[in-house]
C-alpha positions as CSV (number, residue, x, y, z in Angstrom):
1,X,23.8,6.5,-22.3
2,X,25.8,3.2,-22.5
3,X,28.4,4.0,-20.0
4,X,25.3,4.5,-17.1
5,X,23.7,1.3,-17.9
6,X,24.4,-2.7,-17.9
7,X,24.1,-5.0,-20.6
8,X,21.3,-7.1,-19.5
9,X,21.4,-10.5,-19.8
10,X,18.3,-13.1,-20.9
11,X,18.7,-14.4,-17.3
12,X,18.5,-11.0,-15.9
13,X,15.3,-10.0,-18.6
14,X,13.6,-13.4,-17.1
15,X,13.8,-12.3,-13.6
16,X,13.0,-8.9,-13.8
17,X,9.7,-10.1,-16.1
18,X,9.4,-12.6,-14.0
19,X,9.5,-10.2,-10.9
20,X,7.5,-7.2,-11.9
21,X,5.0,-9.8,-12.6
22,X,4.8,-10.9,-9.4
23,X,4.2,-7.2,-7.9
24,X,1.8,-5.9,-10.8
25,X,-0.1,-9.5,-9.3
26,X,0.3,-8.5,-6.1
27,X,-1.0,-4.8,-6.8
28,X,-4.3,-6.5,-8.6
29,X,-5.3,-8.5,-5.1
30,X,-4.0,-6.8,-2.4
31,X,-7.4,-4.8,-1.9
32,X,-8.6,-8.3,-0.6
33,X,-6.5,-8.5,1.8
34,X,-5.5,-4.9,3.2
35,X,-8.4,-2.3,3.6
36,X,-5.8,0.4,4.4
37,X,-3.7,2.3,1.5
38,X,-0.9,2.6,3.9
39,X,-1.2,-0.7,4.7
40,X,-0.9,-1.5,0.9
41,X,1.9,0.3,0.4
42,X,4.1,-0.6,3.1
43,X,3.7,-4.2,2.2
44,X,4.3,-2.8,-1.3
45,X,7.2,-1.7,-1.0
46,X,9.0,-5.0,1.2
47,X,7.4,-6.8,-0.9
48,X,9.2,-5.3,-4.2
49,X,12.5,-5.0,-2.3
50,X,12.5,-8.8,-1.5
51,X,11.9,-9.3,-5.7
52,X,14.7,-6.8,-6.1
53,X,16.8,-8.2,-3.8
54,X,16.5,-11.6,-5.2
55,X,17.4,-10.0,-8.3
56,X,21.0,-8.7,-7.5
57,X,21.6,-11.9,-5.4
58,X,20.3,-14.6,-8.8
59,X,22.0,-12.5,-11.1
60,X,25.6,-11.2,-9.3
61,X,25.7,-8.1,-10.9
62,X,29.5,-7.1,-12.1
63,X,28.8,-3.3,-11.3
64,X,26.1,-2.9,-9.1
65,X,25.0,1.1,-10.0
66,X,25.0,0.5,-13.7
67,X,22.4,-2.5,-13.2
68,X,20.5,-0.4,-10.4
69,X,20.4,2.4,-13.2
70,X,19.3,-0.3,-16.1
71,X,16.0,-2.3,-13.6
72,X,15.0,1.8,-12.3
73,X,14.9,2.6,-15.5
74,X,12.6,-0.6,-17.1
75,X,10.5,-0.8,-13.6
76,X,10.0,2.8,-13.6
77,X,8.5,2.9,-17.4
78,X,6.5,0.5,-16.9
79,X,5.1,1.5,-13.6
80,X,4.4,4.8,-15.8
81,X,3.1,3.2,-19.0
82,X,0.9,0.7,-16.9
83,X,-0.6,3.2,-14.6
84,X,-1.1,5.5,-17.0
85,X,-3.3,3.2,-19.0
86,X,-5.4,2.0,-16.0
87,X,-5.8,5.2,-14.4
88,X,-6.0,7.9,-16.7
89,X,-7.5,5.9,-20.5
90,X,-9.4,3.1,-19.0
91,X,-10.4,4.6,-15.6
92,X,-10.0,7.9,-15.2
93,X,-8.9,8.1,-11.7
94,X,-5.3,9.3,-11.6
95,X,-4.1,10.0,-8.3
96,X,-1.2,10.5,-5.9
97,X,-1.0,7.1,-5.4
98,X,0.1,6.5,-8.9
99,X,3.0,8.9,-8.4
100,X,4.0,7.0,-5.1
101,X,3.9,3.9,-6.8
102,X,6.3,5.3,-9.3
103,X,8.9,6.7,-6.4
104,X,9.1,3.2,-5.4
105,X,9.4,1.6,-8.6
106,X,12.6,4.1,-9.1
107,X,14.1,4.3,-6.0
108,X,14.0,1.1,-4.8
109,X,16.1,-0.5,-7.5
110,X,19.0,1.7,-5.7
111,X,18.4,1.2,-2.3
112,X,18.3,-2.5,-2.7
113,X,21.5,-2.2,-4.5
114,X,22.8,-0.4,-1.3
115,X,21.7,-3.4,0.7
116,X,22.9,-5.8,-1.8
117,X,26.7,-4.0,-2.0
118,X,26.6,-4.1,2.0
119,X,25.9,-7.5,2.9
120,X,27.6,-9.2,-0.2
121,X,30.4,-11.6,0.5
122,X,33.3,-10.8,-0.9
């Protein structure tokens, strides 16, 4: 499992606390502001490749897949875990959007690396 993952650093840890903070907050409000699901989710999902973005471009990551494989993984648990426990324990109202919400939190961590790979200087 080691050779498909990076060694995160405490800076790395930080940000991407620091960063999935920022979208569970964003999650929590945007109701207020958006009526529309679709509308939710588009800004969503630019809104959590920004936070990933910013992530590969504070941190520099050596090999790009490896730490694309390490956030998926840790964004995608606890978009499960969280969800999950609001939705299905304290709530009881699981539905598709939970699943969506965890397509994103796992794919996106790639396609930003994508972008981040393409428009790197080198």
């Amino acid at each position: 499992m080691k050779k498909y993952l990076s060694h995160l650093k405490l800076k790395d840890i930080l940000t991407l606390i620091g960063f999935i903070a920022i979208g569970f907050g964003w999650i929590l409000i945007d109701q207020i502001f958006l009526p529309e699901t679709n509308q939710r989710f588009i800004a969503l999902i630019i809104l959590i490749f920004i936070l990933f973005y910013l992530q590969f471009v504070l941190n520099k990551p050596i090999n790009v897949i490896k730490y694309c494989n390490s956030i998926a993984l840790i964004t995608l648990s606890f978009a499960v875990i969280v969800s999950l426990i609001m939705h299905v324990i304290i709530s009881n109202d699981f539905t598709y959007k939970s699943v969506l919400i965890w397509i994103i939190s796992g794919m996106l961590p790639y396609i930003t690396g994508l972008v981040y790979m393409m428009t790197k200087k080198k």
